[in-house]
N, C-alpha and C positions, 0 to 999 in steps of 0.2 A: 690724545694729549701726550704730552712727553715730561716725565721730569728730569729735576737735575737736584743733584741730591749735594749739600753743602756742608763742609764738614769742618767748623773754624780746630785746628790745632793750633798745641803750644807746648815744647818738650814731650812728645809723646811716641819718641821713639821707641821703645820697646814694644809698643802695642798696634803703630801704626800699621803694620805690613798685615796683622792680621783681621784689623775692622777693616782696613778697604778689600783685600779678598776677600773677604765674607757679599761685598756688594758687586760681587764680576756677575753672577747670576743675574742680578734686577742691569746691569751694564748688558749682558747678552740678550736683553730683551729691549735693549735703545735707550735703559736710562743713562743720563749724564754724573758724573762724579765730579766736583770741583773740593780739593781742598787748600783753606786760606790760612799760611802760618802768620801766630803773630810776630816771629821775630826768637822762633827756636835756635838754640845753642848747642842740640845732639842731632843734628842730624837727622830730623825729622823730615822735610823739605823731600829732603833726598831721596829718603826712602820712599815715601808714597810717590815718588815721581811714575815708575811703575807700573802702580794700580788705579790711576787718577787716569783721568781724562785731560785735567787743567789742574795745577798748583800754584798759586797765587801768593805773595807777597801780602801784607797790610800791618796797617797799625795795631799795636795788640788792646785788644779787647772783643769780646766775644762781639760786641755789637758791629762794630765796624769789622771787624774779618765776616759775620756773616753777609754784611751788607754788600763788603765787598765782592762775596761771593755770587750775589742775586746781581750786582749788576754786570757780571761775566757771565751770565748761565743764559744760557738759551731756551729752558723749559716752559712751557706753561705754568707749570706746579713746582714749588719749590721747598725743598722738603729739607729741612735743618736738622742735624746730625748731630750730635755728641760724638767724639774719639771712642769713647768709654761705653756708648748704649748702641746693642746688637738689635736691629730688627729683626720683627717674623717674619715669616716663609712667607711670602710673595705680598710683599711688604707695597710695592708698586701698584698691582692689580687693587688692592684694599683700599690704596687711598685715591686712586683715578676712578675705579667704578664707586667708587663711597661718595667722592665728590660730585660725578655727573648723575648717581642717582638722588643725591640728597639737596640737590641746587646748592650747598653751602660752598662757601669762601673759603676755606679755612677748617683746622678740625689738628688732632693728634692722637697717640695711643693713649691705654691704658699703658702704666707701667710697674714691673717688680724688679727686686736687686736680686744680684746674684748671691745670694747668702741667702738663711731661716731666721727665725728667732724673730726679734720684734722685728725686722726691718721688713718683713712678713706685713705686721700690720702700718707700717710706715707709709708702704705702698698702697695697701688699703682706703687707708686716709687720704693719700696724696687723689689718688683716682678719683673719691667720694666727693671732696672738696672741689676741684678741677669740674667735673659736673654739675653740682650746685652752680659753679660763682660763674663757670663759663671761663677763667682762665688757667691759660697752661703755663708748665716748666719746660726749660729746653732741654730736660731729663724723657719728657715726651713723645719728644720728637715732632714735632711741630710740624704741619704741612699749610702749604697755602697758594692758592692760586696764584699767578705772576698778578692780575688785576687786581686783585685783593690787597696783595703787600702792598702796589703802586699807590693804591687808594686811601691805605693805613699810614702810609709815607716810611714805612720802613722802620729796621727798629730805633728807637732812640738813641743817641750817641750818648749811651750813659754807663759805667765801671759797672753797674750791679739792677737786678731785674729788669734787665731788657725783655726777658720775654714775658713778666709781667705788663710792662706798661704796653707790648705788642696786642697782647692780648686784649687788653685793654679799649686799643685801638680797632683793632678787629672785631671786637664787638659789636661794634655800630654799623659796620659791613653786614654782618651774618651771624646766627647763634653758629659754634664750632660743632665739625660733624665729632663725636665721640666714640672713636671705634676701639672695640672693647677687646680686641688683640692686642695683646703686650707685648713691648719691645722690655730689653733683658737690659739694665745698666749695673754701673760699679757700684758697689757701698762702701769702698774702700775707705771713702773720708769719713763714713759715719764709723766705719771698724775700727781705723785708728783715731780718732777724737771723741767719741763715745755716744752712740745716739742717741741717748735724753741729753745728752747737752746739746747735740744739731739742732734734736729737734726745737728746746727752748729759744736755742741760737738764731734759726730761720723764722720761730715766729716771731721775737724779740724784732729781727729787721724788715720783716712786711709791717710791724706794727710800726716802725720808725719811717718806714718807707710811706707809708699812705697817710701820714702825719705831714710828710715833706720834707725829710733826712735827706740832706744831699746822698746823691747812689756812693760817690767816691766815698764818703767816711763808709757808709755800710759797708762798701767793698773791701776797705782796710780791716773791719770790724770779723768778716766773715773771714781772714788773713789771705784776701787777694791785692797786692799791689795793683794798679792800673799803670 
């Protein structure tokens, strides 16, 4: 199977040149790189041009630029990407022989921040719950067969938990493979905005979300314009 690995940005130029070389490795082994700006103003575009395979244009939001991305990709497996969260070491192998030995659809990592201290147990938690409930964050890193997403219909065209309500979707496909390698993301929003308040903050909006919160106010609420 081949993947292609989707990476929505948005101003991330200072980081960009170093997450996509980080994936030339899993590229020197046939995966695809696709990344989809929403509509950056530094130069972001630019720079991954490079290290990509394909960079893509779209409307900004995380849902639509990855959508955008799976319907440019040519993989089987299509594996969503954060700017901000580095995969493990042979990150490809893990999730194609995970997927063809486990029959599952669909599945993501375990993940930790790059910091100590509570965001230690942050991770924890996030991994713990993720197992239980069966759905993921796109902190995760999210992988899923091309038949799978088609069959899910893709993520929802919505400002805020897209990969909730994916997940969601997915469900009904296949319980997710949970592979217990962790990919490494940023804590930087929890460092500077202060983690017991994130933390209260993201449960406040899944509790507002599975009430029926429109996503756009939660999205405001979390302070992402759409």
């Amino acid at each position: 199977m081949k993947l292609s690995i989707i990476m929505p940005v948005l101003n991330e130029a200072a980081g960009i040149a170093a997450a996509l070389h980080a994936l030339a490795p899993l590229r020197a082994r046939g995966a695809e790189v696709i990344v989809v700006d929403g509509g950056s103003d530094d130069g972001t575009a630019e720079l991954a041009g490079p290290f990509a395979d394909r960079v893509l244009g779209a409307a900004r939001g995380r849902a639509a630029q990855m959508n955008a991305g799976a319907a440019a990709a040519r993989g089987d497996v299509l594996l969503f990407l954060h700017a901000d969260t580095a995969l493990p070491e042979n990150a490809d192998r893990l999730i194609l022989d995970g997927l063809a030995q486990s029959g599952r659809a669909w599945g993501r990592f375990d993940v930790r921040f790059d910091g100590g201290g509570a965001l230690r147990l942050v991770a924890l938690m996030m991994n713990w719950r993720s197992r239980a409930t069966g759905i993921c964050t796109g902190d995760q890193a999210m992988f899923v067969t091309r038949a799978g997403f088609d069959q899910a219909g893709g993520f929802p065209p919505i400002a805020l938990m897209e990969d909730v309500a994916l997940s969601a979707r997915l469900k009904r496909v296949s319980r997710p493979l949970c592979l217990s390698a962790r990919v490494t993301t940023s804590g930087r929003r929890w460092r500077r905005h202060g983690t017991l308040r994130i933390i209260l903050l993201m449960l406040l909006l899944r509790l507002r979300y599975f009430l029926g919160a429109d996503p756009a106010r939660l999205a405001r609420a979390y302070g992402y314009e759409p």
